[in-house]
Structure formats: structure tokens, C-alpha cells
KEKE-3310 file (N, C-alpha, C; in steps of 0.2 Angstrom, whole numbers, plus 5000, padded with zeros to 4 digits):
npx = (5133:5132:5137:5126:5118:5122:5123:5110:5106:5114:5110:5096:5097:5102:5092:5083:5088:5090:5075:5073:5081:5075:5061:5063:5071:5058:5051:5058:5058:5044:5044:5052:5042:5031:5035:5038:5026:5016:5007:4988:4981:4970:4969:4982:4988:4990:5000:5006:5020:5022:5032:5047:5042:5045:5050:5046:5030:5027:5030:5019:5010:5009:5006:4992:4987:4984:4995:5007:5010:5013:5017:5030:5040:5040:5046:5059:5066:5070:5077:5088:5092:5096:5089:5082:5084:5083:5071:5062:5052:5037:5028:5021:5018:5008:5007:4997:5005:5018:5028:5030:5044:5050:5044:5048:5061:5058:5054:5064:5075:5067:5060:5047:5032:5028:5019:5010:5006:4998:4998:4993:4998:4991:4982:4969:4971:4959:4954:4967:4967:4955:4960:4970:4961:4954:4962:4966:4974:4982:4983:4969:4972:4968:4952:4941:4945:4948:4957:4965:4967:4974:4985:4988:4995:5004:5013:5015:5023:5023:5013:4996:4989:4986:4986:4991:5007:5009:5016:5015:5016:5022:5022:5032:5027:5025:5012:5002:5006:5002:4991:4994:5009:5012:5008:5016:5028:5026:5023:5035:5044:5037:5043:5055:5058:5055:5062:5074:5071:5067:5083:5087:5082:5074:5079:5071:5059:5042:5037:5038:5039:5042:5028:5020:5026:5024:5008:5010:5015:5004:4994:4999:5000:4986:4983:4988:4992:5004:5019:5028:5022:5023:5031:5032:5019:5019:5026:5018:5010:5019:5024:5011:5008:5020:5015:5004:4991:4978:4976:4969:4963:4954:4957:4958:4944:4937:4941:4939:4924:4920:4913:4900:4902:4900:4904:4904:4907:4902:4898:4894:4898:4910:4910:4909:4913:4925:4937:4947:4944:4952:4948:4940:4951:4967:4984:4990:4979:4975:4981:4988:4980:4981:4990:5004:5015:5035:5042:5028:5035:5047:5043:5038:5048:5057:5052:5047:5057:5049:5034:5023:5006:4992:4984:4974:4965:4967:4960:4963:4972:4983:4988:4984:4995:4997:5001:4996:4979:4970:4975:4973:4961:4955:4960:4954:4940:4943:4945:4937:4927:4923:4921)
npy = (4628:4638:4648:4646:4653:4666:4667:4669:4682:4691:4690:4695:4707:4713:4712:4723:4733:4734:4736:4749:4757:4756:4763:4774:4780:4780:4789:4800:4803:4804:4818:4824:4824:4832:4842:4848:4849:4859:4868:4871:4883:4893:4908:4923:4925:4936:4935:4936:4936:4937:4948:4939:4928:4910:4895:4884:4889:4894:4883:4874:4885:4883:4870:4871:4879:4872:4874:4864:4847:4839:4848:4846:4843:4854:4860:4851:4855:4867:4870:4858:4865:4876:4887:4890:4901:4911:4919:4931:4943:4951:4955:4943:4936:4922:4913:4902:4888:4890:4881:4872:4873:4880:4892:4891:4899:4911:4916:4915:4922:4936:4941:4947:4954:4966:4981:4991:5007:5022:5038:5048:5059:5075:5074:5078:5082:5078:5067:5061:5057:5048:5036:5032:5030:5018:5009:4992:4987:4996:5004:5012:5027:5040:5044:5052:5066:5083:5093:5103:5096:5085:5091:5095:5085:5078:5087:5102:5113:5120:5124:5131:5125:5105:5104:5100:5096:5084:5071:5065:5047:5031:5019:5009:4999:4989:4976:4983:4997:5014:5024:5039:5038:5034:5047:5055:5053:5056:5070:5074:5070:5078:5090:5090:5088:5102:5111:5106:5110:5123:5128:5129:5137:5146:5165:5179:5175:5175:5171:5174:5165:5148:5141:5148:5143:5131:5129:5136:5127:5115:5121:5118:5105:5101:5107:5100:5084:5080:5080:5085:5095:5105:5115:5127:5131:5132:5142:5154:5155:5161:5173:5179:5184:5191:5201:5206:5201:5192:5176:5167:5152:5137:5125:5131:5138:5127:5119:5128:5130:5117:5103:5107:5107:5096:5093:5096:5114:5131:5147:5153:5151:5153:5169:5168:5172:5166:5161:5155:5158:5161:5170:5182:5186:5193:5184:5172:5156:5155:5143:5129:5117:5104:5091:5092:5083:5079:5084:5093:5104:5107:5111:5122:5130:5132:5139:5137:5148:5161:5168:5168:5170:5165:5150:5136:5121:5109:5097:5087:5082:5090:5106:5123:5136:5153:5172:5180:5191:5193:5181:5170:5169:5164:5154:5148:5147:5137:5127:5127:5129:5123:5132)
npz = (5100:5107:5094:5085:5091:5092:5078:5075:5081:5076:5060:5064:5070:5058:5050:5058:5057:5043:5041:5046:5043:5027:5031:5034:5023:5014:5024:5020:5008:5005:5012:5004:4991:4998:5000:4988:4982:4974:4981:4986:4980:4974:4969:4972:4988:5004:5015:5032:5040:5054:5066:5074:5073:5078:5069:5072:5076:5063:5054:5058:5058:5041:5040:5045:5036:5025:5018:5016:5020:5029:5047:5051:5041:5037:5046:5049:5036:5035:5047:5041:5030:5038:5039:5051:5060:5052:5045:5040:5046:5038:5025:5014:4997:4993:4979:4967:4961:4969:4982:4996:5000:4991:4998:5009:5004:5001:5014:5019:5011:5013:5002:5001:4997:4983:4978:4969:4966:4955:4950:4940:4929:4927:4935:4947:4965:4972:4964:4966:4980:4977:4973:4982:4990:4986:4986:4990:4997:5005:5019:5028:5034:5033:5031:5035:5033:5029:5018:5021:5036:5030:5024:5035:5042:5031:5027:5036:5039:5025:5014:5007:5001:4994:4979:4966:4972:4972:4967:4951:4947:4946:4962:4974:4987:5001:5008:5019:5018:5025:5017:5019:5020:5006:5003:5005:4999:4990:4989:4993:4981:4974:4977:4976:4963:4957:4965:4958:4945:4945:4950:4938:4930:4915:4908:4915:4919:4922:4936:4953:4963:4967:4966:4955:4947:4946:4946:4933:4925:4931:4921:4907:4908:4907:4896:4886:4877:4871:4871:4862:4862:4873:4878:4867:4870:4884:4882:4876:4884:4894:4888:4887:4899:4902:4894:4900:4896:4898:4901:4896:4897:4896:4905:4917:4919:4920:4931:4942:4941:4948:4952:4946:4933:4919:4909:4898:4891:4892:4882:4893:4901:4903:4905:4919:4934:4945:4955:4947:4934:4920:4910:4916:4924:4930:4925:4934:4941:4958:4965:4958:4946:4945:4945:4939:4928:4926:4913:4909:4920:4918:4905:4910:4916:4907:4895:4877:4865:4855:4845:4846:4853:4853:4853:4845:4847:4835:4834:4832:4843:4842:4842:4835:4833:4833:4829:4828:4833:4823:4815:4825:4825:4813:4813:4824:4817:4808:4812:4824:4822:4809:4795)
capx = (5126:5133:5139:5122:5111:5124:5122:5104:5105:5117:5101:5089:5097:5105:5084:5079:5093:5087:5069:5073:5084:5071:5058:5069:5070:5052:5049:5062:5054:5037:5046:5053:5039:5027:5039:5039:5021:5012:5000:4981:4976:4968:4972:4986:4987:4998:5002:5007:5025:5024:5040:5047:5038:5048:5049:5039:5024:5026:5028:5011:5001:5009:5000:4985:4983:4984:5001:5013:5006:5015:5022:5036:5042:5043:5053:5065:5069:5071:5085:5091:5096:5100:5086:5078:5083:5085:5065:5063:5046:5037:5021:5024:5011:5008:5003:4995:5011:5021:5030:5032:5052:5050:5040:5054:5066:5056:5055:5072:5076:5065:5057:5041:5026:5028:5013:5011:4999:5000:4995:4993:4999:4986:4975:4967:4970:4951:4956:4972:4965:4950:4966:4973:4957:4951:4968:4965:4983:4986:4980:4967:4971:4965:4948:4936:4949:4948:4963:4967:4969:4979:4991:4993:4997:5008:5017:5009:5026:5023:5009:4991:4984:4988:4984:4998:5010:5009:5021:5013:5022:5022:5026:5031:5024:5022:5007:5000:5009:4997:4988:4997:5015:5012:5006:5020:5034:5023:5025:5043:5045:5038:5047:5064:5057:5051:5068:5077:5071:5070:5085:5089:5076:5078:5077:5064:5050:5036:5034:5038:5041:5042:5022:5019:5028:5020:5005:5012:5015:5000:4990:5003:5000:4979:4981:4992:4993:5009:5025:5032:5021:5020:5036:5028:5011:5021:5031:5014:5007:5024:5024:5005:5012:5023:5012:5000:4986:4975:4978:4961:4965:4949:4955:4958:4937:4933:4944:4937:4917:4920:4909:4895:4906:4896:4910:4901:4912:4899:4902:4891:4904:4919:4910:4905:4919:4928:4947:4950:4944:4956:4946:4939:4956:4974:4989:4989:4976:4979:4984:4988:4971:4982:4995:5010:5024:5041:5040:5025:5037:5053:5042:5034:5055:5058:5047:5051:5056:5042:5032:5014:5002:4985:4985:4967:4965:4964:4956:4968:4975:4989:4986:4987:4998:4997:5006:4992:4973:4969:4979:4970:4951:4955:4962:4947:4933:4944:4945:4934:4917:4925:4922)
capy = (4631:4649:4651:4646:4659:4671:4670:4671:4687:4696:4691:4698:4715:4717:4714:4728:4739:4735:4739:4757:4761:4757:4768:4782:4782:4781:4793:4807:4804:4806:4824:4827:4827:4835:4851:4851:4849:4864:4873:4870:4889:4896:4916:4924:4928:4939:4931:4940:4933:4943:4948:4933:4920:4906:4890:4878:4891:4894:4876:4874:4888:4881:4867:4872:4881:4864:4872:4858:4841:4838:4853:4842:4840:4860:4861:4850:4856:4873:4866:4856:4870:4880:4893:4892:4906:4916:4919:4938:4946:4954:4954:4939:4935:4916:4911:4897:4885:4890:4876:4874:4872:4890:4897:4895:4903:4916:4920:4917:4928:4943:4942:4951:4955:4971:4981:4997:5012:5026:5044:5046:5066:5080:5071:5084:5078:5074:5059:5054:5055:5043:5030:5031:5026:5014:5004:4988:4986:5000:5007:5019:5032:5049:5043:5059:5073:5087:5096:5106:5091:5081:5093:5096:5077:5077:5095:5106:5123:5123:5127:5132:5118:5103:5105:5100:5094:5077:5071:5057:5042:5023:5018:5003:4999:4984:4978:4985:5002:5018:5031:5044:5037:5035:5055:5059:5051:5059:5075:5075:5068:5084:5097:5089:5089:5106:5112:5105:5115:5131:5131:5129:5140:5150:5171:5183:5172:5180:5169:5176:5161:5141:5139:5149:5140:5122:5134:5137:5119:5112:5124:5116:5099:5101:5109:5094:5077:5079:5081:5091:5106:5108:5120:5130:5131:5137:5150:5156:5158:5166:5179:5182:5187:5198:5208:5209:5199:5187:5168:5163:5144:5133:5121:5134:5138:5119:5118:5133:5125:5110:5096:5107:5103:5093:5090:5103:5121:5133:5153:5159:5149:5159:5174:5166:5174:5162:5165:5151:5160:5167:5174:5185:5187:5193:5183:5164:5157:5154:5136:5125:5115:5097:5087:5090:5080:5083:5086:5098:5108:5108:5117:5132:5134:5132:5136:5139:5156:5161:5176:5166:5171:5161:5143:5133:5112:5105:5092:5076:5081:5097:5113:5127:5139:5160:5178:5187:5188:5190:5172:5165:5169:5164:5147:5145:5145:5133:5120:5126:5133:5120:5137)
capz = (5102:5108:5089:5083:5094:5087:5070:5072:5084:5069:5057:5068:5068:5050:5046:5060:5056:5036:5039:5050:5034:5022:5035:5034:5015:5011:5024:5016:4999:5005:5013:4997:4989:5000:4998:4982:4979:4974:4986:4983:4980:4967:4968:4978:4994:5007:5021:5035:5043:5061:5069:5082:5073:5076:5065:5072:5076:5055:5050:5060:5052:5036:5040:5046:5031:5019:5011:5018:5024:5040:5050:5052:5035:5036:5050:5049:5030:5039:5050:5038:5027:5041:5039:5055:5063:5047:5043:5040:5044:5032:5020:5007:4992:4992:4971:4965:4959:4974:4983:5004:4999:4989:5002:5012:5003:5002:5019:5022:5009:5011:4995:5003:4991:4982:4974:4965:4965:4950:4950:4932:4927:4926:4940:4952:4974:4972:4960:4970:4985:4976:4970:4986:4997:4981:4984:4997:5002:5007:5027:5026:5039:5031:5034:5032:5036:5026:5014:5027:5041:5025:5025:5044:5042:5025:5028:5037:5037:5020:5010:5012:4995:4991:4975:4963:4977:4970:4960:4947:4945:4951:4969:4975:4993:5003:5009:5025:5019:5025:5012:5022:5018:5000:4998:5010:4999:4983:4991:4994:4977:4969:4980:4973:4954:4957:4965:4955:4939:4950:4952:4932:4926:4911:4913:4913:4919:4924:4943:4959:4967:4964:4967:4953:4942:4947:4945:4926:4924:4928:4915:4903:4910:4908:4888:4880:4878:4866:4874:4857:4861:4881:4879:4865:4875:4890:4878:4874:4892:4898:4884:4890:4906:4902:4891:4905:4894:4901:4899:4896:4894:4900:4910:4922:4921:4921:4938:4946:4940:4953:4955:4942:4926:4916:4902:4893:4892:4885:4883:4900:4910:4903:4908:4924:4936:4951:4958:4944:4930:4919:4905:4919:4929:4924:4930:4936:4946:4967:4966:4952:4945:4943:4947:4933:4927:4926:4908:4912:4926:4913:4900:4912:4919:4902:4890:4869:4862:4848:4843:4845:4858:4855:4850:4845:4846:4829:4835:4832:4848:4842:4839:4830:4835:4828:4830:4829:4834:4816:4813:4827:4822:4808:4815:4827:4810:4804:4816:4828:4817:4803:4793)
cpx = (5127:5134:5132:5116:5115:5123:5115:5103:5108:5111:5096:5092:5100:5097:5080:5081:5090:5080:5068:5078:5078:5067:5060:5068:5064:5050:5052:5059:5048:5038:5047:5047:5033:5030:5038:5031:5018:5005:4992:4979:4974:4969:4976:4983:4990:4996:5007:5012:5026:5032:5042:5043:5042:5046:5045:5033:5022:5024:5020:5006:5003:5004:4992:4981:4981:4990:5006:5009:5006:5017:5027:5043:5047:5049:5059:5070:5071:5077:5089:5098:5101:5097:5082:5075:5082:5078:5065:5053:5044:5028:5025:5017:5014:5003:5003:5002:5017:5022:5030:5041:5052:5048:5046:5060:5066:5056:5058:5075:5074:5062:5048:5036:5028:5021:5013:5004:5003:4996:4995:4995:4992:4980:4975:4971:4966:4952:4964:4970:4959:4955:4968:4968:4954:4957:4967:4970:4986:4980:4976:4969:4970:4958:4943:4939:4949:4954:4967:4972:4975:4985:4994:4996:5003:5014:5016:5014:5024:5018:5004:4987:4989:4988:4991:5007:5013:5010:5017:5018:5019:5027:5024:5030:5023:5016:5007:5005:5004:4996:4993:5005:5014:5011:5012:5027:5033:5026:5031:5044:5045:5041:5053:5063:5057:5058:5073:5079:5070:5073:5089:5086:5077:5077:5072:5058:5046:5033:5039:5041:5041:5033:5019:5020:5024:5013:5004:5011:5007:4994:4993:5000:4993:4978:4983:4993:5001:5014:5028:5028:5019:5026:5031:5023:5014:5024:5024:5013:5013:5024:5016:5004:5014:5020:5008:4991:4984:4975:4975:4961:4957:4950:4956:4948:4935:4933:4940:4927:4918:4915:4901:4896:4903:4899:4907:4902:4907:4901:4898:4897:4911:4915:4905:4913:4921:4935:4949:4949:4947:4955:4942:4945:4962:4977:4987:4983:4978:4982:4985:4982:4975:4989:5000:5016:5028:5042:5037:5031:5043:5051:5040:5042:5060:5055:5050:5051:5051:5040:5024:5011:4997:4988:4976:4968:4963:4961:4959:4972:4982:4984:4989:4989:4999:4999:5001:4986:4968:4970:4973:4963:4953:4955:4956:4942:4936:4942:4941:4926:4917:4920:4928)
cpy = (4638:4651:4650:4652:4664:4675:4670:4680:4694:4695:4695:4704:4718:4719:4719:4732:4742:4740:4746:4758:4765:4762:4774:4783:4782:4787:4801:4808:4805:4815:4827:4830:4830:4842:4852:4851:4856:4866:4874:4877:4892:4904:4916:4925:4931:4935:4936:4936:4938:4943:4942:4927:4915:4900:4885:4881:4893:4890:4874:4878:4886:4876:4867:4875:4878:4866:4867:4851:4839:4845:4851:4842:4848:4863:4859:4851:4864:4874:4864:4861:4876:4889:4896:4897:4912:4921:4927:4940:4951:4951:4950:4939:4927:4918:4904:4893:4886:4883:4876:4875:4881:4893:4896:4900:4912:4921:4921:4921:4936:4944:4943:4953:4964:4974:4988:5001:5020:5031:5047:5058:5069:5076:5077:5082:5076:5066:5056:5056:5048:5036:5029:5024:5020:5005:4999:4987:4991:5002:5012:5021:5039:5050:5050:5065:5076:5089:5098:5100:5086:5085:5094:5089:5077:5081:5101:5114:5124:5124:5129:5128:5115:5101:5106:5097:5087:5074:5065:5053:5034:5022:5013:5003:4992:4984:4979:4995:5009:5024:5036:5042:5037:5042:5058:5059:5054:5064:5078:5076:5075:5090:5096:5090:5098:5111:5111:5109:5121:5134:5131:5135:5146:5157:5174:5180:5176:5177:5174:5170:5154:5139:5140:5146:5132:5126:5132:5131:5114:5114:5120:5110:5094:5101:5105:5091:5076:5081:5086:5098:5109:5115:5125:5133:5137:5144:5154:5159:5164:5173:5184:5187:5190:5204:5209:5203:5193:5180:5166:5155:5142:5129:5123:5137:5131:5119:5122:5131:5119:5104:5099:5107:5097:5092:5093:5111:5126:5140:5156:5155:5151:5165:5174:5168:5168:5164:5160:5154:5165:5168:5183:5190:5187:5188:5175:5164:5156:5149:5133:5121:5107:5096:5084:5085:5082:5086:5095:5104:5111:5114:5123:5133:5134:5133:5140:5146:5156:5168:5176:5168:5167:5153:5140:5127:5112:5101:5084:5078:5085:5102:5119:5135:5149:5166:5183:5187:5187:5183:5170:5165:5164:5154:5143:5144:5139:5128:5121:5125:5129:5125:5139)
cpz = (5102:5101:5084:5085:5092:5082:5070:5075:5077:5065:5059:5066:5062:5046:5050:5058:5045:5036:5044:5043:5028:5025:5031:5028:5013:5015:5022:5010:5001:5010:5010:4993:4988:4998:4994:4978:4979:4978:4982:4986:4972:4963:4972:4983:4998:5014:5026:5041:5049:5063:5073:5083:5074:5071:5067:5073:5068:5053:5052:5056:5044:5034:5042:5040:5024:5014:5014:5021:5030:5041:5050:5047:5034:5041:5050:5041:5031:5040:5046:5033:5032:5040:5045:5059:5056:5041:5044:5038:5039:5028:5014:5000:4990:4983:4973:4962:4966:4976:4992:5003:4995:4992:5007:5013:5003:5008:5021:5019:5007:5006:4999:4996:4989:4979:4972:4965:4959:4949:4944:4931:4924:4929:4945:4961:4973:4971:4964:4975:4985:4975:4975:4991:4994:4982:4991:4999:5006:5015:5025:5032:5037:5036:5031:5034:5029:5021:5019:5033:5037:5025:5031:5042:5038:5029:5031:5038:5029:5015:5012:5007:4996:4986:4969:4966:4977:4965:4957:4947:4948:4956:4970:4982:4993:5007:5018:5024:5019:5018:5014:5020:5010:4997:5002:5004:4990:4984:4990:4987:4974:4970:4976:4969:4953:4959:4961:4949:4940:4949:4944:4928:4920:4915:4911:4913:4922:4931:4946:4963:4964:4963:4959:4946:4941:4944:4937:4924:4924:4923:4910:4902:4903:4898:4884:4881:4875:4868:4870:4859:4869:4880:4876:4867:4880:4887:4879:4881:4894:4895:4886:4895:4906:4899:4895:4902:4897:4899:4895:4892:4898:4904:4917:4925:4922:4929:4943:4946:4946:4949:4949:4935:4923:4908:4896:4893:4887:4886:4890:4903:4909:4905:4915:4931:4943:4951:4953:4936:4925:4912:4909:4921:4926:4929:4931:4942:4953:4968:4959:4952:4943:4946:4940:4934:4926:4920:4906:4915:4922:4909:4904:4914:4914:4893:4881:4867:4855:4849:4842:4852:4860:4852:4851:4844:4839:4828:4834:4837:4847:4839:4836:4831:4832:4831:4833:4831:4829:4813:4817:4827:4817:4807:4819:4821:4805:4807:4821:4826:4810:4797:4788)
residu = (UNK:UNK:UNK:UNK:UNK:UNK:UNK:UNK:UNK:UNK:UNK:UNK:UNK:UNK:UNK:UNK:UNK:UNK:UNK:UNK:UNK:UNK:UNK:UNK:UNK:UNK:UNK:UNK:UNK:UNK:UNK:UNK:UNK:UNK:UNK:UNK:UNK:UNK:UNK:UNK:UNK:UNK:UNK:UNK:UNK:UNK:UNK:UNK:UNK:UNK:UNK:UNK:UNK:UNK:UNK:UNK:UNK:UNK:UNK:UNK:UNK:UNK:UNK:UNK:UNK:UNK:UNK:UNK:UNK:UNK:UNK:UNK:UNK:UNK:UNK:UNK:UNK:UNK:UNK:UNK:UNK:UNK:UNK:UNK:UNK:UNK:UNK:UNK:UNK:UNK:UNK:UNK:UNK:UNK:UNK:UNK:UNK:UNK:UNK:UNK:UNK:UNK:UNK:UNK:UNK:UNK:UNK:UNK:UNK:UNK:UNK:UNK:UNK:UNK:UNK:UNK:UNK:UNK:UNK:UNK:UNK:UNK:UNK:UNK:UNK:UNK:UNK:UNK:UNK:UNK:UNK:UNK:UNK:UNK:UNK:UNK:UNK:UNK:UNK:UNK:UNK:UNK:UNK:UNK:UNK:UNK:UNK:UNK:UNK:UNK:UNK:UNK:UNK:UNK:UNK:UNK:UNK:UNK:UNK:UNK:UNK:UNK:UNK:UNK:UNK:UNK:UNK:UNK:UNK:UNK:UNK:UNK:UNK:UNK:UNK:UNK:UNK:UNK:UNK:UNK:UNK:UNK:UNK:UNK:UNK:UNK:UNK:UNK:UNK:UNK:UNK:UNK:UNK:UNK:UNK:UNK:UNK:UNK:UNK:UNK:UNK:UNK:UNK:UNK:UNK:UNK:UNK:UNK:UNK:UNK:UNK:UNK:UNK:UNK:UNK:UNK:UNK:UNK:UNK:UNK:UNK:UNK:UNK:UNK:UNK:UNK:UNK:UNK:UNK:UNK:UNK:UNK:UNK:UNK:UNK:UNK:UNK:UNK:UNK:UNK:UNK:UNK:UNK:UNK:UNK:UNK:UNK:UNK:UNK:UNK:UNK:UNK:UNK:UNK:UNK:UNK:UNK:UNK:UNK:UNK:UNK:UNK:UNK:UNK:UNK:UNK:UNK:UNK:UNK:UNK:UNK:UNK:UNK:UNK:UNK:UNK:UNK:UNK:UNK:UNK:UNK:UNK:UNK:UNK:UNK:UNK:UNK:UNK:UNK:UNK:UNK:UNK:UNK:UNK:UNK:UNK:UNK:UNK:UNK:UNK:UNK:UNK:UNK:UNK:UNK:UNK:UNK:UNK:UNK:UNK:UNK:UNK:UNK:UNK:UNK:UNK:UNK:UNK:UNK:UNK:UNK:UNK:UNK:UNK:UNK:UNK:UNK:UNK:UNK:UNK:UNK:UNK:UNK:UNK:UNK:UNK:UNK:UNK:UNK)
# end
């Protein structure tokens, strides 16, 4: 009798013990492949991992936000791996294809969203100042503060513009990174560029000081697209300087015109006199009229020996280079007055 109620007792639980097994394996595969299922979004998005989030307040907004099916499934794949404490705050960018199993690794490994803003060479401040406030990831804090107030912010022992200041280039920033840090870490950039070639500079330039030269550079900058003749160009200018004769290049009257430039340069606005105009006025103008490249900055601390003075656009984007003023009439009727 007793060895009959036995063997049904062993039955009984080899078939509970069976069917908590089986459970258990249907519910890991239905965990497996909630992980691994991709995220119902359509565009990215950033996600905002605060500092002292723990793991189960995350695995919840996971699922609150329809990327994991259970909270559950996220936590204990957390633990499992032995990520839980290991989650590192941070601005991420969730994509379409993402997985909750990649989205962890993500956070465990700091793989934060990166994003890029680009000051393109021979932009004024106006126009990066317009790229800066135009960028949604980034914090506005400028707000309506004046040049003046921008500098008190940026640097305020060292200049009285920031005009030129601003080194072009691509800068990586994550998101929530303010306006003000991105023109701070421009700034810096161009002091070292600017110091750098300072301290190389050939002899006999005709500046006084580093400003002058940025100055030089972004006239350089503003005249050519062509990297083969920014040197040349500068030679030009520098030689101008030392004879005493006046520049008279136009992107120096454009710049000094502001906001009434109408992309049409005609001869009353060269003899229209402003602190910028150096058809009127000898010597460089008060500030630089752009925001040169390193390039740019090379050629004014370097600029090519030669024996030209004028140069005229050709018109396919180089120009025509000449000794004498006789040459350059001569070179303007051809390509200016096609004459």
C-alpha cells in the first residue's frame, strides 16, 4: 500500500517539477525575444538617462515608453549581465532598429549621442552666432545679449570684437551642450591657431601685434576660394603695407556696408568712406570682417615673395596677378570690362 501511494507521490512531482521547467523555458524565450525585438520608432530620439537613475526606475520608463514589453524582462537582463549598477548618465539617441538588449549596452557603456555644429571659414559672428541659435540641441543661453555682453561671457580681458575670434571648424558636443560652451572652446581654439603661427611668422611683416595679423588673414580669407593663391594674395597685401599704399580690396567695404549690402558692389560705395573702407583709408581696417582658417592665418604670417601689387578675379574663381598698374588696367579690361 505505502509503496503504492509512493510511486504516485514521485509521479506527481517529476510532472510539477516538469511543468515549472517547461514555464521557465517558455518564459526566457519569450524574454529573449522581447530584448531582441526592435523598438517601435520611427525617427531617433535622445533620451535623457539622469544621474542616480537606478535600474528598475529605467527598466520602467523603458517600458512605459513601449521600447521593452515587461520592465521585468529589462531588469533582470541588467543583473543578469551584471550591468545594473554600471548604467552611466548621459544624453543617448535612441534609432529606429535599436534593440532593449543594445540599449543596454549602450548605457552601460557610455555610448552617449554625439552631434556636430560647423562654422564654415570666412563667416562673419552675425552668421555664427545665427548657426549657433539655429541648432536645437544645443542650450540657448546668449538669448538677446549684445557683442559686448558675449564677450564679457566668452573672454572678457582680452579684446574689445569678436569678430574673427572664432576659429571655423566641426565640433562635437553632446546634447544639452550650451551656445556659450561651443563659442568658448571656438575661441580658445583660435587663440592657439593664431599663437601658434605668431610665434613662426616670417620677418618684416608690417603687423604690430597678433590682431593685426588675424586682421590680414581674414582679408585673405574673404578674397579666395583657392588655397594655391591665399599666400600670393597675402604677399600682395603685405608689400602694400610696406609701401604705405592702400589695400583697397572690397570685402573690406562690403563688411563695413552692414546690413545695406544688397550683393551689388557699385563705384559710389568705394567712395562711400566707413572705418572699413580701405579704398578710402590706409593700413588694415579696426577688426577683422570674417572668421579665417588656419590656412588663411599661415598665408597673412607667411605670405609668398613676389614683385605684384594688384591682382583682378578672372572670373572662374583665380586671379590675375600684375607688377605694375599699367599690367593691372590692362588685366581689369580684360576680365573685368571683357575689353
Amino acid at each position: 500500500m505505502f509503496k503504492r501511494v509512493f510511486k504516485i507521490i514521485a509521479v506527481i512531482a517529476v510532472i510539477v517539477a516538469t511543468g515549472v521547467t517547461v514555464g521557465a523555458y517558455v518564459l526566457w524565450q519569450d524574454m529573449q525575444t522581447a530584448l531582441d525585438k526592435p523598438i517601435e520608432i520611427t525617427k531617433s530620439e535622445i533620451y535623457q538617462l539622469q544621474r542616480g537613475t537606478n535600474v528598475r526606475t529605467l527598466s520602467k520608463a523603458m517600458a512605459q515608453n513601449g521600447w521593452v514589453q515587461e520592465a521585468l524582462f529589462f531588469e533582470i537582463e541588467a543583473r543578469r549581465q551584471k550591468l545594473a549598477n554600471h548604467l552611466k548618465a548621459g544624453s543617448y539617441e535612441i534609432n529606429p532598429g535599436d534593440t532593449p538588449r543594445g540599449l543596454l549596452g549602450k548605457f552601460a557603456d557610455g555610448e552617449t549621442a554625439k552631434f556636430f555644429i560647423s562654422f564654415i571659414e570666412g563667416m562673419t559672428l552675425k552668421q555664427v552666432l545665427a548657426v549657433t541659435s539655429a541648432n536645437p540641441l544645443l542650450l540657448q543661453t546668449l538669448g538677446e545679449l549684445n557683442e559686448s555682453e558675449i564677450i564679457e561671457a566668452i573672454s572678457p580681458a582680452d579684446k574689445e570684437s569678436l569678430e574673427g575670434w572664432i576659429f571655423p571648424s566641426t565640433y562635437q558636443f553632446e546634447a544639452h551642450t550650451t551656445d556659450l560652451d561651443i563659442l568658448k572652446r571656438a575661441h580658445t581654439k583660435m587663440k592657439e591657431v593664431l599663437a601658434f603661427h605668431w610665434e613662426t611668422r616670417a620677418a618684416d611683416l608690417p603687423y604690430d601685434s597678433p590682431i593685426e595679423a588675424l586682421t590680414m588673414a581674414s582679408i585673405v580669407e574673404k578674397e579666395t576660394g583657392q588655397a594655391a593663391e591665399r599666400k600670393e594674395i597675402a604677399g600682395v597685401f603685405v608689400r602694400r603695407l610696406n609701401k604705405g599704399m592702400k589695400l583697397q580690396t572690397d570685402p573690406t567695404v562690403i563688411y563695413g556696408m552692414g546690413d545695406s549690402f544688397d550683393g551689388n558692389l557699385r563705384r559710389k560705395d568705394l567712395r562711400q568712406d566707413t572705418p572699413y573702407n580701405t579704398y578710402t583709408r590706409y593700413g588694415l581696417p579696426p577688426t577683422p570682417i570674417a572668421m579665417p582658417g588656419e590656412a588663411s592665418i599661415e598665408a597673412a604670417l607667411h605670405p609668398a615673395p613676389g614683385e605684384s601689387f594688384y591682382f583682378v578675379a578672372k572670373g572662374d574663381g583665380w586671379h590675375q596677378f600684375s607688377n605694375t598698374l599699367k599690367a593691372h588696367n590692362a588685366a581689369v579690361r580684360k576680365y573685368q570690362l571683357k575689353k
